[in-house]
TORPA-307423 format. One line per field, with one value per residue: chain; residue number from 1; residue in three letters; x, y, z of N, C-alpha, C in turn. Coordinates in nm, 4 decimals. Each point is the difference from the previous one (the first is absolute). Example, Ala and Ser with C-alpha at 12.3 -4.5 7.8 and 13.67 -1.06 7.14 Angstrom:
<recs>
cadena <- [A / A]
num <- [1 / 2]
residuo <- [ALA / SER]
nx <- [1.3190 / -0.0350]
ny <- [-0.5690 / 0.1050]
nz <- [0.7800 / -0.0720]
cax <- [-0.0890 / 0.0820]
cay <- [0.1190 / 0.1190]
caz <- [0.0000 / 0.0060]
cx <- [0.0900 / -0.0770]
cy <- [0.1200 / 0.1090]
cz <- [0.0000 / 0.0730]
</recs>
This chain:
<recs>
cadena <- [A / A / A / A / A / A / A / A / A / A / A / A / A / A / A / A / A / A / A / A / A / A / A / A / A / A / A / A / A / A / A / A / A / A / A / A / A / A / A / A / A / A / A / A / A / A / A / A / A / A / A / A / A / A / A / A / A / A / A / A / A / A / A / A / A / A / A / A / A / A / A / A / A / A / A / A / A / A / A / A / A / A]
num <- [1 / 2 / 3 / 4 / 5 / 6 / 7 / 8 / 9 / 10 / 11 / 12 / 13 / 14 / 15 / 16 / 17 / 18 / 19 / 20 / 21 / 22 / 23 / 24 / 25 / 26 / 27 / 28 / 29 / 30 / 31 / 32 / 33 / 34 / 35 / 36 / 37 / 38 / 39 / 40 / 41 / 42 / 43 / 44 / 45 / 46 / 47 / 48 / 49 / 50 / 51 / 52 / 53 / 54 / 55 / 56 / 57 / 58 / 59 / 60 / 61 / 62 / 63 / 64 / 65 / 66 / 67 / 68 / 69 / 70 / 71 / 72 / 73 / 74 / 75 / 76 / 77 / 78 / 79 / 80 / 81 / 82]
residuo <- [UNK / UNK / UNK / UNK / UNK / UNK / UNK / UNK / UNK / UNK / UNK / UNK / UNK / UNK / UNK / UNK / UNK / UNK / UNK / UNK / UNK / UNK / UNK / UNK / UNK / UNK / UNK / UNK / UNK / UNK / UNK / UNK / UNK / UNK / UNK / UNK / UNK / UNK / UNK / UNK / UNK / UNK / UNK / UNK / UNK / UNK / UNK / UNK / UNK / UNK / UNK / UNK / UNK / UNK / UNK / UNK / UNK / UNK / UNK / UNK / UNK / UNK / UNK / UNK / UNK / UNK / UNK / UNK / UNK / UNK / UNK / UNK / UNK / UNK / UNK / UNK / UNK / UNK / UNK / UNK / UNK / UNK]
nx <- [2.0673 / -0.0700 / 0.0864 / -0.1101 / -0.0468 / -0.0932 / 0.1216 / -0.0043 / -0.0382 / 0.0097 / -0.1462 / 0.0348 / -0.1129 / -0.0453 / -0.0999 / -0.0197 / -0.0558 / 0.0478 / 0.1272 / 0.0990 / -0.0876 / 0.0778 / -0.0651 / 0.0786 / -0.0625 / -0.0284 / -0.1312 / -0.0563 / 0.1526 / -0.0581 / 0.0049 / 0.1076 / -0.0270 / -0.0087 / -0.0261 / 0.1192 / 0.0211 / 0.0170 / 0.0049 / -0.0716 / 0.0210 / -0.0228 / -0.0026 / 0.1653 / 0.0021 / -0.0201 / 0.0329 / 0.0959 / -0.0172 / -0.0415 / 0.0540 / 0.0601 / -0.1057 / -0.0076 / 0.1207 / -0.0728 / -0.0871 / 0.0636 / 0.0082 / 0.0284 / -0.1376 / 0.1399 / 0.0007 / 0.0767 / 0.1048 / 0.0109 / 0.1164 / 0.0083 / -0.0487 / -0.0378 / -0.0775 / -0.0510 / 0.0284 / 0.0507 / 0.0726 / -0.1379 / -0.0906 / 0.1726 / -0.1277 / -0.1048 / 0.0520 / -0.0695]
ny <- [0.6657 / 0.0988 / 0.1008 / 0.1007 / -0.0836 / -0.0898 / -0.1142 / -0.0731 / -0.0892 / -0.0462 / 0.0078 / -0.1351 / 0.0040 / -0.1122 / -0.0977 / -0.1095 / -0.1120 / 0.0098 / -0.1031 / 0.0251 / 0.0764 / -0.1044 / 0.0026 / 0.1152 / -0.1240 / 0.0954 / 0.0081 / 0.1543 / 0.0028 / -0.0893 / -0.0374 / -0.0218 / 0.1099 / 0.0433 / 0.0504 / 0.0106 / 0.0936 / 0.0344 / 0.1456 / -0.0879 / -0.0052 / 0.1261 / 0.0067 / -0.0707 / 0.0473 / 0.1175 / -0.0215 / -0.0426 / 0.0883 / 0.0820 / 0.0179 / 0.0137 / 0.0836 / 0.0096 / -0.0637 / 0.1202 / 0.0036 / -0.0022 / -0.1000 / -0.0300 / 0.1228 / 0.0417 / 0.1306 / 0.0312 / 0.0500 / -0.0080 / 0.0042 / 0.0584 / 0.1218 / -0.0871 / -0.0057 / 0.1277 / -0.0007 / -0.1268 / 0.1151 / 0.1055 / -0.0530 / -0.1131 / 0.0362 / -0.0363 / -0.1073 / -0.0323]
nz <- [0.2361 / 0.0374 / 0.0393 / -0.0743 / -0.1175 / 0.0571 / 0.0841 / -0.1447 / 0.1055 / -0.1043 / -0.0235 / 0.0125 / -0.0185 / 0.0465 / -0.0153 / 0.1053 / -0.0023 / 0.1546 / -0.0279 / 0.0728 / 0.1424 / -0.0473 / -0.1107 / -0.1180 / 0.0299 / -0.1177 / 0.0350 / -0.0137 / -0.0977 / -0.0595 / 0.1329 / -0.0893 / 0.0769 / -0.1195 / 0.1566 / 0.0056 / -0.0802 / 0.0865 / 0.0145 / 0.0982 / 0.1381 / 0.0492 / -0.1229 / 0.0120 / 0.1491 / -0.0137 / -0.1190 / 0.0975 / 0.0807 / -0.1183 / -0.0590 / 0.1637 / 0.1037 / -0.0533 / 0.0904 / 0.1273 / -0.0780 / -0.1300 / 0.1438 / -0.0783 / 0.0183 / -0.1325 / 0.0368 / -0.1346 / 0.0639 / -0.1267 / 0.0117 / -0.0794 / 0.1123 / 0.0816 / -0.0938 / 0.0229 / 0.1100 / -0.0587 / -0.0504 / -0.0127 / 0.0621 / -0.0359 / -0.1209 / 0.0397 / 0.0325 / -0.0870]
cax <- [-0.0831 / 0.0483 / 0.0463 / -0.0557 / -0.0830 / -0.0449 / 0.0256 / -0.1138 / 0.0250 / -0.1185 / -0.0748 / -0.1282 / -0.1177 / -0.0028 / -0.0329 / -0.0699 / -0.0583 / 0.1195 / -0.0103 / -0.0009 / 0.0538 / 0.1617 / 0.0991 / -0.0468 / -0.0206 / -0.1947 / -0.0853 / -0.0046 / 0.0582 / -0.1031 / -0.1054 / 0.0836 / -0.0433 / 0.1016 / -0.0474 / 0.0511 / 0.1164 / 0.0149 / 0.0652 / 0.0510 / -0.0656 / -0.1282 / -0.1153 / -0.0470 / -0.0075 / -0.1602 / -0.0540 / 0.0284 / -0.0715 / -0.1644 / 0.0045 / -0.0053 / -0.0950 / -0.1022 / -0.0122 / 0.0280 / -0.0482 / 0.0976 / 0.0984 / 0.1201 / 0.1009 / 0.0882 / 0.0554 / 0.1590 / 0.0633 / 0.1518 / 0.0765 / 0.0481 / 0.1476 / 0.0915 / 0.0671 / 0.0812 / 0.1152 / 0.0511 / 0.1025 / -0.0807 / 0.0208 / 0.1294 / 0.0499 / -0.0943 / 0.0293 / -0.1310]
cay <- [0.0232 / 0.1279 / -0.0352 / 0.0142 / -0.0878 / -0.0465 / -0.0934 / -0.0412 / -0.0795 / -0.0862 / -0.1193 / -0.0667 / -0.0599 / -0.1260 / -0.0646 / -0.0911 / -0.0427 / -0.0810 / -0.0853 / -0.0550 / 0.0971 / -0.0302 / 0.0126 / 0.0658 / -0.0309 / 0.0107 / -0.1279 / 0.0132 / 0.1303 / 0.0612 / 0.0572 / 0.1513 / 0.1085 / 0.0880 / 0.0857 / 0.1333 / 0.1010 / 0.1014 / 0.0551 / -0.0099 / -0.1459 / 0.0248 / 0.0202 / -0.1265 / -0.1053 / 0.0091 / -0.1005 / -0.1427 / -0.0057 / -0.0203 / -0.1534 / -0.0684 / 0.0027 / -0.0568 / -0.1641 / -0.0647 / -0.1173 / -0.1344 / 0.0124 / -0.0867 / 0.1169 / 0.1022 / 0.1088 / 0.0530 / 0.0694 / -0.0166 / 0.1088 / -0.0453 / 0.0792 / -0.0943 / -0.1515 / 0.0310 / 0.0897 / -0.0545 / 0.0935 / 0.0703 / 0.0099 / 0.0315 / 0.1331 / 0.1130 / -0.0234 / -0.0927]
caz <- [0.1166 / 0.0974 / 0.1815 / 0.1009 / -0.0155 / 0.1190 / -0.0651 / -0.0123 / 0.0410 / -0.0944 / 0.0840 / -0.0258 / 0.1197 / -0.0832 / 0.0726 / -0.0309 / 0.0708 / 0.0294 / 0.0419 / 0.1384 / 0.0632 / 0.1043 / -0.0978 / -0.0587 / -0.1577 / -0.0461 / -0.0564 / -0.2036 / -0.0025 / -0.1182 / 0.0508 / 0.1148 / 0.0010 / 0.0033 / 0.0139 / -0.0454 / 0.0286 / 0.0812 / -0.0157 / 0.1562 / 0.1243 / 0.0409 / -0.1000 / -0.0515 / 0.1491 / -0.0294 / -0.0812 / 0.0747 / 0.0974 / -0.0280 / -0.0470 / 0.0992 / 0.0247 / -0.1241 / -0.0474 / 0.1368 / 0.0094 / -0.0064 / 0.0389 / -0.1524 / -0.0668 / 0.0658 / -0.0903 / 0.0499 / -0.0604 / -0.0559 / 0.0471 / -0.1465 / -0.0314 / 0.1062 / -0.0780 / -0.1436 / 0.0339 / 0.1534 / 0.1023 / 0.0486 / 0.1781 / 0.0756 / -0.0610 / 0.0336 / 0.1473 / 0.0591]
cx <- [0.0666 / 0.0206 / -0.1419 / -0.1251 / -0.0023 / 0.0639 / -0.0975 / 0.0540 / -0.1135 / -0.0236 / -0.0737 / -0.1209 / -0.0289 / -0.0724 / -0.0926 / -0.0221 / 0.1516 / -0.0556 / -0.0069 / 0.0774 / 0.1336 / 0.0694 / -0.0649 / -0.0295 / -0.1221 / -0.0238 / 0.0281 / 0.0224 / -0.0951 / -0.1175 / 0.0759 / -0.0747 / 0.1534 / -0.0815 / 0.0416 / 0.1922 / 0.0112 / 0.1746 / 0.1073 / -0.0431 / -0.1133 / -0.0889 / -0.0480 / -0.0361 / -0.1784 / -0.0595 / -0.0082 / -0.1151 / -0.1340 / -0.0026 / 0.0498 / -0.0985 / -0.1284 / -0.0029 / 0.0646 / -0.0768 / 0.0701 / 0.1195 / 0.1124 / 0.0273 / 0.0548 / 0.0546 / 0.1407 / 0.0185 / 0.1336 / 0.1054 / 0.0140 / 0.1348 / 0.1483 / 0.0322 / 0.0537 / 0.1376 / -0.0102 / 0.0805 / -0.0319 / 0.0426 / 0.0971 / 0.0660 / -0.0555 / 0.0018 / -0.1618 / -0.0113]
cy <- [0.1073 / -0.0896 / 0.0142 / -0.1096 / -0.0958 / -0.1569 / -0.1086 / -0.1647 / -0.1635 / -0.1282 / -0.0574 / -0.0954 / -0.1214 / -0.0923 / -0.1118 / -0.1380 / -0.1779 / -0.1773 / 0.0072 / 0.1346 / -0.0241 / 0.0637 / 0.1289 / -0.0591 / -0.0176 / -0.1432 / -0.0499 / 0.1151 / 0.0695 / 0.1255 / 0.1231 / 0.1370 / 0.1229 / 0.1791 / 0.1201 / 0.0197 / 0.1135 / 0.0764 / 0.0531 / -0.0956 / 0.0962 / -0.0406 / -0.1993 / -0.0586 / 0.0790 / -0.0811 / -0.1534 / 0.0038 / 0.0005 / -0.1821 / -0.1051 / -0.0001 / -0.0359 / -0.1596 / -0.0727 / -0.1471 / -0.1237 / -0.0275 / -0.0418 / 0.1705 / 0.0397 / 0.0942 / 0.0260 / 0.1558 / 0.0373 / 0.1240 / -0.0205 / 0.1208 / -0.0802 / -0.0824 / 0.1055 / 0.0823 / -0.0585 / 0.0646 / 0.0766 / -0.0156 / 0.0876 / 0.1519 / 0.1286 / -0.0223 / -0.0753 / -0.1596]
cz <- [0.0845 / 0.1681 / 0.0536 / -0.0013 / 0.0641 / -0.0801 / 0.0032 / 0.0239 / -0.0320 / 0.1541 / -0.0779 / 0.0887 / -0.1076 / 0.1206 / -0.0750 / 0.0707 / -0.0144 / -0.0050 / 0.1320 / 0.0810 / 0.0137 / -0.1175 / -0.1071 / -0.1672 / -0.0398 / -0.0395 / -0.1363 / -0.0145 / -0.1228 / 0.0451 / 0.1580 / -0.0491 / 0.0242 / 0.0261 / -0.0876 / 0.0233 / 0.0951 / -0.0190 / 0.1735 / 0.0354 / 0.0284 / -0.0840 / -0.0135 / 0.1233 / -0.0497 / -0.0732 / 0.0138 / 0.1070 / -0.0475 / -0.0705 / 0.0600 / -0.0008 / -0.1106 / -0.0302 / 0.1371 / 0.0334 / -0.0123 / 0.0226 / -0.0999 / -0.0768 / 0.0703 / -0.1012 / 0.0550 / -0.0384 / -0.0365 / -0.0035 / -0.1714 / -0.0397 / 0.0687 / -0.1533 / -0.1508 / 0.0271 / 0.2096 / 0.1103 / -0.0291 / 0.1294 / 0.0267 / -0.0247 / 0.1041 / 0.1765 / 0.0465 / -0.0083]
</recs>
């Protein structure tokens, strides 16, 4: 990868419908919605937010978004000062 290529930082958006607001555990993980891969947070908080919005109705959904470059290289952060 060149210095000058834009670092590509993996997200993932995932959501679905909770036991209980206190806690983050699906009903039925059979029935988790794995939106997508995003290549930043802008691209994946967009994709969280339409699919927020598309299931404002029920209060039990909830969409996440996963830092997944945070879980494949944990000192990322301490490297880059973020």
């Amino acid at each position: 990868m060149s210095d000058s290529a834009p670092q590509q930082l993996l997200h993932l958006v995932l959501g679905g419908e909770l036991n209980d607001l206190s806690h983050n555990t699906f009903k039925d993980l059979s029935k988790v919605e794995i939106v997508g891969l995003f290549p930043n947070y802008a691209s994946a908080y967009a994709a969280w937010r339409a699919k927020a919005q598309q299931t404002v109705d029920n209060a039990q959904m909830r969409y996440f978004i996963v830092h997944l470059h945070r879980l494949l290289d944990p000192e990322q952060d301490t490297k880059s000062g973020h």
